[in-house]
N, C-alpha and C positions, 0 to 999 in steps of 0.2 A: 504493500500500500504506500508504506514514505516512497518506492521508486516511482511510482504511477504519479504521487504527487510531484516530485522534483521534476516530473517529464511536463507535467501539464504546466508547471512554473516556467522552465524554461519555453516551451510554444508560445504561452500565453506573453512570455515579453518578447517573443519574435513579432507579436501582431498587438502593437500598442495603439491606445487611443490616450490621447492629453486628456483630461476631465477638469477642468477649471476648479475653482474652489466654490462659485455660485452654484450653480446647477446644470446637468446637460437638459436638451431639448427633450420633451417630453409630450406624452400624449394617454391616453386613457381608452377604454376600450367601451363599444356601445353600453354593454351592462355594468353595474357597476359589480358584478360578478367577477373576480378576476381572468377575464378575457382575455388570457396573455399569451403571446409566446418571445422567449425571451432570445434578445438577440446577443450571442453568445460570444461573439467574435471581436469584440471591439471592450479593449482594456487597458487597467492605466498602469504607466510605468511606475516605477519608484522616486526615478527623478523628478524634480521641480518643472513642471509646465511653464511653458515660454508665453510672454504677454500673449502673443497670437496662439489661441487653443488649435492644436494640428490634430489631424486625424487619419490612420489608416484603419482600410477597412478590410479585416483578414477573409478566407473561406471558412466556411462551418468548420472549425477545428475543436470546440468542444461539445460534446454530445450531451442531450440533456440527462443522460446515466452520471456523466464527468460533472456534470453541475450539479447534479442531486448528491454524488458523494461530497463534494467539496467540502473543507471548513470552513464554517460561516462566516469567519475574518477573510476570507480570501473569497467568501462569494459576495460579501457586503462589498468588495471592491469592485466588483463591476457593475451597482447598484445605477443606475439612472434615473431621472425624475421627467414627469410630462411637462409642457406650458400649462397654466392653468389661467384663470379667470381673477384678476382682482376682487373684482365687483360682489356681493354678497348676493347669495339667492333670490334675495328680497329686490334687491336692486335688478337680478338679469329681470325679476317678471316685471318691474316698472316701466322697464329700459323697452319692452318687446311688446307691448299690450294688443298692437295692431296684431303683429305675427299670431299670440296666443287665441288673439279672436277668428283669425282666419284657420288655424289649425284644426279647433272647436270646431265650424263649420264644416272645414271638408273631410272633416275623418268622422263626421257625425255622432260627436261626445261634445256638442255644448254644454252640458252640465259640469264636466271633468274639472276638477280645481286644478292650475299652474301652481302645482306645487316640484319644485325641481328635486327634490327625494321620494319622488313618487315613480317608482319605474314604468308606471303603466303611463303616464303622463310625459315621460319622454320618450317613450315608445311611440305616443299618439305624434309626437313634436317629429319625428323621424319618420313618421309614415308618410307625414305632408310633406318632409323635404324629400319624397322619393317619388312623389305626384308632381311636378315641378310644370308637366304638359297642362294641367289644370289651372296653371295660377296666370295671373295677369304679372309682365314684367313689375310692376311695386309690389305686388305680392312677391313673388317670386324675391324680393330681393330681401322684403323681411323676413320670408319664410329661412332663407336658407345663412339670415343672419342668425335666428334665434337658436339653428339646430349647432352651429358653432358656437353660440355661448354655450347651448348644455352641452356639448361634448365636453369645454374648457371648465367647466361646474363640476364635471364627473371628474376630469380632469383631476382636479385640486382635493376629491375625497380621494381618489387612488391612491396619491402623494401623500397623503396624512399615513394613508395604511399603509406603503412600503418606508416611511420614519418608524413608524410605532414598531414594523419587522425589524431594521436596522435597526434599531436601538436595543430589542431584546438580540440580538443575535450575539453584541458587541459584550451585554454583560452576563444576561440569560442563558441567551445560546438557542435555536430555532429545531422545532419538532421537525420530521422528514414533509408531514403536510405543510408545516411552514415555511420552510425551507421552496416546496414546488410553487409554494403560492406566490411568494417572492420574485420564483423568474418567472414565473406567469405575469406578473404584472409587469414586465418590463415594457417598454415600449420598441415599435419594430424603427431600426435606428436606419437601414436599408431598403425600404421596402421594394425598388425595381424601378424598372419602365413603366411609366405612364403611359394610357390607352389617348390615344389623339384622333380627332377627328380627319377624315384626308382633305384634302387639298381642295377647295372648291365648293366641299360639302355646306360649309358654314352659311354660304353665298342662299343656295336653294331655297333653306329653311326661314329664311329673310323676307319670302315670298309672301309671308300671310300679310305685311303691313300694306303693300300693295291691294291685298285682296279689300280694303277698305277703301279704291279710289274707284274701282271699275262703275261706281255708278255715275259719277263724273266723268267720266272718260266717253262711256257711250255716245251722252249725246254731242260730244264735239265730233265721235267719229260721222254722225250723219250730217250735220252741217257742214266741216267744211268745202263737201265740194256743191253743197247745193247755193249756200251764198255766202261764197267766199268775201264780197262787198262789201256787205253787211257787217257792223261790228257790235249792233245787238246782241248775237251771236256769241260771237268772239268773249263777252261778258261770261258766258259760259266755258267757252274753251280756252282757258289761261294758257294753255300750251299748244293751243292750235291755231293762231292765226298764221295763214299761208305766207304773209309776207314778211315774218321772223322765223327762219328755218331753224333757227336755234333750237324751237322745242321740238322737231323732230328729233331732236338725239334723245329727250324725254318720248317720243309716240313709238321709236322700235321694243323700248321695253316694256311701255305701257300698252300696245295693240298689239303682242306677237301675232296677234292672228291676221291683223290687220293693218298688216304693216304698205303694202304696195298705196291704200289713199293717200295715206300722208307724205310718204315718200313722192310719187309723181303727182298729187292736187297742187300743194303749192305751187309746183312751177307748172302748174300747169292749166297759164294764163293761154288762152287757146290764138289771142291775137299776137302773141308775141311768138315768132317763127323762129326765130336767131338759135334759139336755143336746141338746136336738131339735135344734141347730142345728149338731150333729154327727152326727144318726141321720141326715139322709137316706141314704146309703150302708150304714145299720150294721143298721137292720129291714127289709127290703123289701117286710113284711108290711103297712108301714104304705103305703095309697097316695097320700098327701099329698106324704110327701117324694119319692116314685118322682116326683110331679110339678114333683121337685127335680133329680130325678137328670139326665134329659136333659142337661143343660149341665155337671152333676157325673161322670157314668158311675162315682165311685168304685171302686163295689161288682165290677163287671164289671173282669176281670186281662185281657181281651182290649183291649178300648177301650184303655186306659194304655197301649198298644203304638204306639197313635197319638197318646195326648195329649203326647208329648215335641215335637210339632209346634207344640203348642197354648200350651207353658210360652216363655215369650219368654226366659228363662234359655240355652236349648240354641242357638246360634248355627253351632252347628258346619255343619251341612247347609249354609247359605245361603253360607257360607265357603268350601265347597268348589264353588262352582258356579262362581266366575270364576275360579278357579285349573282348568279346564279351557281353559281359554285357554292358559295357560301351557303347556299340554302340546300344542300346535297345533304341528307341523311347517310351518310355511309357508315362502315363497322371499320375503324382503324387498326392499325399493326397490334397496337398495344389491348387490342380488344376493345376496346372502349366504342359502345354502338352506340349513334347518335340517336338513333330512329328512336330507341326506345326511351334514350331517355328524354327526348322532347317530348315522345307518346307521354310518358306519364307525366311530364310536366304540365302539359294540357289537361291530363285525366284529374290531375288531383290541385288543379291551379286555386280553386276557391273552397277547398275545403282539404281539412284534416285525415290522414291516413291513421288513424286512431289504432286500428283494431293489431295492424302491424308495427306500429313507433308508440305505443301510448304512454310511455314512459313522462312524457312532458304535459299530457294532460294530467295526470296522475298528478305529479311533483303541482302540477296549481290548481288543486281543488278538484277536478275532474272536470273543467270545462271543456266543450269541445275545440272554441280557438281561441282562447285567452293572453297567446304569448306570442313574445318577437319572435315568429317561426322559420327568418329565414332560411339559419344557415340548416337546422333540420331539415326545411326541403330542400335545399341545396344538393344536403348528403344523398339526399332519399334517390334525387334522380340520376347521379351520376354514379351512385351502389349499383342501381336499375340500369343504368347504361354499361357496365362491366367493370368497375373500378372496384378492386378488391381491397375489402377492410383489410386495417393491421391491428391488432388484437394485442393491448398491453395495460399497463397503468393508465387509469381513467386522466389520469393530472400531467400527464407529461403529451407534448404536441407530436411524439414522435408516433403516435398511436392514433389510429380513427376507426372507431367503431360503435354499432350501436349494439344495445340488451336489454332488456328493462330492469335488470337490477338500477344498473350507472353508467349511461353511455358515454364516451371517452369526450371530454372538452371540445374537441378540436371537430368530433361531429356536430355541434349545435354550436357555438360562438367562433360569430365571426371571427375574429381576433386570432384567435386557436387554429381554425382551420387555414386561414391564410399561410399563419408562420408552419402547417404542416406541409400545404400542396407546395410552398414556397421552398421548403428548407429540407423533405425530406423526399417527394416526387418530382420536387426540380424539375417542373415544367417550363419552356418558354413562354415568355412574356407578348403577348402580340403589342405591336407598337401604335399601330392605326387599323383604324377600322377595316378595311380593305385587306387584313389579317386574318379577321376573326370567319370563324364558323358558326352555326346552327345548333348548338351544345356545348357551348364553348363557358364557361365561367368566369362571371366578373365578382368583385369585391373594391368595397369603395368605402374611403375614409372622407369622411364628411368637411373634417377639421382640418385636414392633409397636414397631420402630425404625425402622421405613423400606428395610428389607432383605426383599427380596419371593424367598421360600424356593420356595414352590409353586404349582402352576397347576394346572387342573382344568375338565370342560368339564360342565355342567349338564345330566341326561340325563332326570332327571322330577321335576317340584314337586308334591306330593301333601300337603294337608295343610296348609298351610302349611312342610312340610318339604322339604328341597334333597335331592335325590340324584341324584351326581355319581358317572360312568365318568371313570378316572386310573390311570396308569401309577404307578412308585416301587414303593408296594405296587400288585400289581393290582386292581383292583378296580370292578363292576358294578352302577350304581344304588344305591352307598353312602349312605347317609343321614351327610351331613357338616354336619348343622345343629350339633352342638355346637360346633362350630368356631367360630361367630360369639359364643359366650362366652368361648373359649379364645385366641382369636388375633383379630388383625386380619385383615378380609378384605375384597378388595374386588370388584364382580364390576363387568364389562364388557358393559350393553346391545350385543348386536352388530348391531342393525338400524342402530345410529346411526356405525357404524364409515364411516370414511371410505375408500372404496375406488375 
């Protein structure tokens, strides 16, 4: 045993991290359950820290068997602490009263008290930051300030209880369950590649505020060629009068459909002849330029139905062709069958697989869906799609499994299962969306501290957009693309899971 220790001393100062004397960067898990897994890798020398705190980040070199034996003096030292929240409970609910009122309504618990030690009340504060489609940009912007104050609330009770650990470890000395609770609540100090929207994507979904003008738009498209004259009219079409061509560069994205009037109406004053090198489309009478038109078709509003093929601008079609791939249910190498596990994702998307997982209704009273279920379903579909439990201590990340005695942490809290699929299946990270697959697993830290809140199983990519089936709130091929502006998120290739 002293060998095994002197080996892990020595490793452990081959891959040092500075730790200041304030605190490191910290972060807290959805529950205030210790939802940990602890990042193992990163430790401090002996030496004096240099004003500028340095940091390397080693590979997984201590196993969480090697943490669990450790002496508490020597595992207090690779202790870390979250950011937390100055502000006092009392203060976040002052501070958020809009956000609380909006939550109330859309998770349909306006009675619920904003009490931030109420887990079922930050549960309710997390279901709304995960409907994010539903809110209006001000909502939307209080919503997803208040779920970062209580993460940074949770935050600050975590950090009370890895002191109260530390301190008994230092005189006390910590029990074996004490001891796992400790690196469970670490926070993940590395967590990866971030999921990024691709290139372009952002643009499309911008479309809706538009969708607010087309009733403006319309009637300028019938007047201006009927009296162009006229500037009665024109009062109406702020961006149509023929004799400022300017706002046609606003009518090709405001009438994709009906782009050729505005394009040839304005110049297309019928007495003015000079401009031949704008008639082929505007006389048809003439058959010089019809001997133009062939490659122009202006004049014809059918053709234009096709030329959006022809405008190298419209990329969108060619972009949706290898994103059917994405939506391929296939069974990969490693076994892992997508078909089935989106099947049951669909099967069991709005209600509780009880009779088989009931372990977690049990532990809260026996209701049928009382709790934050994601990452339970999370497990439930990719067990169902071939990912094979590993069967060990309920408290250590290195294990994922369920039983209804005590299913293993890392199957039901996010937090847990991140640091297992991260740290022990060692999947790739997709980096953008144009990555991901149809079964593929995301998990997302709200606060982007390294505290991994939620988890979510990828059911169609359309678009360039993600839409994801997820318990907490229910919900069915949710479009959670804005998430990847709102939150850290990372998703999990599962071809490449180690099973």
């Amino acid at each position: 045993m002293d060998e095994k220790r002197k080996d892990r001393k020595r490793r452990s100062k081959a891959k040092v991290i500075w730790i200041s004397g304030i605190t490191a960067t910290a972060l807290v898990v959805g529950s205030l359950a210790y939802a940990g897994a602890f990042e193992s890798d990163k430790k401090p020398t002996a030496d004096k820290p240099s004003a500028t705190e340095q940091t390397q980040v080693a590979a997984d070199d201590l196993t969480t068997e090697e943490l669990a034996d450790m002496p508490d003096k020597e595992l207090v030292d690779n202790v870390s602490y979250y950011n937390e929240i100055s502000a006092s409970k009392e203060q976040i609910v002052q501070q958020n009263q809009k956000a609380i009122y909006i939550v109330k309504q859309k998770t349909g618990n306006p009675s619920i008290k904003p009490n931030l030690d109420d887990k079922k009340f930050r549960d309710n504060v997390k279901a709304a930051a995960t409907n994010l489609d539903q809110l209006t940009p001000q909502e939307k912007q209080e919503v997803t300030k208040l779920v970062k104050d209580v993460g940074k609330y949770e935050n600050k009770v975590n950090n009370k209880r890895i002191r109260e650990l530390t301190e008994k470890a230092k005189t006390k000395g910590l029990t074996k369950d004490e001891r796992m609770e400790l690196i469970n609540l670490q926070p993940i100090k590395n967590p990866g590649s971030v999921l990024k929207p691709d290139k372009g994507i952002e643009e499309p979904e911008k479309q809706q505020p538009p969708k607010d003008q087309p009733s403006k738009e319309q009637p300028p498209a019938e007047q201006p060629g009927d009296k162009p004259g006229k500037e009665q009219p024109p009062a109406e079409q702020p961006g149509d009068k023929p004799g400022k061509e300017q706002p046609p560069a606003e009518q090709p994205g405001d009438k994709p459909g009906k782009e050729q009037p505005p394009a040839e109406q304005p110049g297309d004053k019928p007495g003015k002849e000079q401009p031949p090198a704008e008639q082929p489309g505007d006389k048809p009478g003439k058959e010089q330029p019809p001997a133009e038109q062939p490659g122009d078709e202006s004049d014809q509003e059918q053709p234009p139905a096709e030329q959006p093929g022809e405008q190298p601008g419209k990329e969108q079609p060619p972009a949706e062709q290898p994103k059917d791939d994405q939506n391929k249910l296939e069974t990969e190498k490693n076994g892992y069958n997508r078909k089935k596990a989106v099947d049951y994702a669909y099967k069991w998307w709005n209600k509780r697989n009880n009779a088989e997982y009931g372990y977690y209704s049990r532990v809260n009273g026996g209701c049928a869906a009382c709790w934050y279920d994601c990452t339970n379903f999370v497990s439930q579909v990719i067990k169902t799609g071939g990912i094979k439990e590993k069967v060990g201590r309920y408290d250590w990340y290195d294990y994922w499994f369920y039983n209804d005695k005590q299913p293993g942490l890392s199957w039901a809290v996010a937090h847990s299962f991140y640091k297992h699929m991260d740290e022990v299946r060692k999947p790739q990270k997709a980096d953008y969306v144009s990555q991901l697959k149809a079964g593929d697993i995301i998990s997302v830290d709200f606060e982007g501290d390294g505290s991994i809140d939620h988890s979510v199983v990828v059911t169609k990519i359309k678009n360039g957009r993600i839409y994801a089936t997820y318990h907490t709130s229910d919900n069915k091929d949710k479009d959670v693309t804005d998430w990847l502006t709102e939150y850290k998120v990372y998703a999990f290739k599962m071809e490449t899971v180690k099973n």
